[in-house]
C-alpha positions in Angstrom: -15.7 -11.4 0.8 -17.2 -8.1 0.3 -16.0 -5.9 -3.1 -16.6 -2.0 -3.4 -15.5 -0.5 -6.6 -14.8 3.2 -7.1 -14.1 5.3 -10.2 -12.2 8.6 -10.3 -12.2 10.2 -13.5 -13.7 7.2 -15.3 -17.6 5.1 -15.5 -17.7 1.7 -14.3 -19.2 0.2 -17.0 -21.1 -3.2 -16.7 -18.3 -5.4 -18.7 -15.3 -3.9 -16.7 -17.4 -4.8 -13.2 -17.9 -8.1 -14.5 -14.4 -8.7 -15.2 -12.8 -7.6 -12.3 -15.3 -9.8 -10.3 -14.9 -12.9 -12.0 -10.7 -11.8 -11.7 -11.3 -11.8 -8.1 -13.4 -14.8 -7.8 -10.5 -16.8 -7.0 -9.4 -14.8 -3.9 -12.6 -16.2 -2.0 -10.3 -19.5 -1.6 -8.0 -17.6 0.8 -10.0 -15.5 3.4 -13.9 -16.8 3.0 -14.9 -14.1 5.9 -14.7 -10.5 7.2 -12.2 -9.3 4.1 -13.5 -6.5 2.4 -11.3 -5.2 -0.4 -12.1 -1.7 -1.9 -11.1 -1.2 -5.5 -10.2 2.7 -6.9 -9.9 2.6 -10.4 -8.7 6.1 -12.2 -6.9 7.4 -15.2 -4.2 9.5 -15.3 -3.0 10.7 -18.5 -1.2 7.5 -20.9 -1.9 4.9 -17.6 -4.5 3.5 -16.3 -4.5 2.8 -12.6 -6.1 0.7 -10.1 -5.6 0.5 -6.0 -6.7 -2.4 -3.7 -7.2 -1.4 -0.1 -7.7 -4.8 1.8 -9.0 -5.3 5.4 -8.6 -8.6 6.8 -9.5 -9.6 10.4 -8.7 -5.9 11.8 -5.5 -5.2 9.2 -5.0 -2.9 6.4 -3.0 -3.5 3.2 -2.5 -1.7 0.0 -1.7 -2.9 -3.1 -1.4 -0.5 -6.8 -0.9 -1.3 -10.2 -0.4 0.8 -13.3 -0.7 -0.2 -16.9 -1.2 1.4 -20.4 -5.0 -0.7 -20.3 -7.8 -1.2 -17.4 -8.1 -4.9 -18.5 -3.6 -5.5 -17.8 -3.8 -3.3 -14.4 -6.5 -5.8 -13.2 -4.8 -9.2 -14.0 -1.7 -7.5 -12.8 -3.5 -6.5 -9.3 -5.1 -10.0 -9.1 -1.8 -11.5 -9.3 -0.6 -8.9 -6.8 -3.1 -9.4 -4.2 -3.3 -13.4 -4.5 0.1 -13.6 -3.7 -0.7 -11.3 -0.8 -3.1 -13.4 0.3 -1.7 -16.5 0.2 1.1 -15.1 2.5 -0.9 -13.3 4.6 -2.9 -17.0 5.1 0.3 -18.7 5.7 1.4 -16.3 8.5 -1.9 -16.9 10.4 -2.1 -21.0 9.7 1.7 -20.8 11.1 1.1 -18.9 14.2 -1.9 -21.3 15.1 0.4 -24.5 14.7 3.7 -23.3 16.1 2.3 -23.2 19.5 1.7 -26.7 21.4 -1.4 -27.5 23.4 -1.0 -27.7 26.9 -2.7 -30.6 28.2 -3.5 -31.3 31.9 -2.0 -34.6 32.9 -2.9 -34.7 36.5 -5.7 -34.2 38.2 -6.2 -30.7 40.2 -7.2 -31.7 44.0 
């Protein structure tokens, strides 16, 4: 899983890198290859805002959260995207089980 974080209108500091990666440690359990998630973090105003753009196996999703603190947004996005995830898995493990392998049964002469 590959991370990319980008600020607009606000440093990444050192502790809030550390804390969104240890956050997103637990989404390694879902997809362990070729997911790269890009973080946008920014400030608007009161809120503070974060944006996930995750590409999994050749998709694109998008997932936002808004909050008075950095620190909420990221739990909240964490949340977001593990549910995401975990449905996103389910599709795929469903489509590989739902259809039956053909066996041969006779030989070909």
């Amino acid at each position: 899983m590959n991370i990319h974080l980008h600020g607009v209108h606000l440093p990444i500091s050192d502790s809030l890198k550390s804390y969104l990666k240890k956050k997103t440690y637990k989404l390694n359990k879902h997809f362990l290859h070729h997911c790269d998630i890009d973080f946008t973090l920014s400030v608007e105003k009161n809120f503070h805002q974060i944006e996930a753009n995750a590409h999994i196996s050749g998709k694109k999703f998008f997932c936002m959260s808004r909050s008075p603190d950095m620190y909420s947004a990221i739990d909240d996005i964490t949340l977001k995207l593990d549910r995401f995830l975990v449905k996103i898995k389910n599709k795929f493990v469903s489509l590989s089980h739902s259809k039956p392998i053909k066996k041969k049964l006779f030989l070909s002469n």
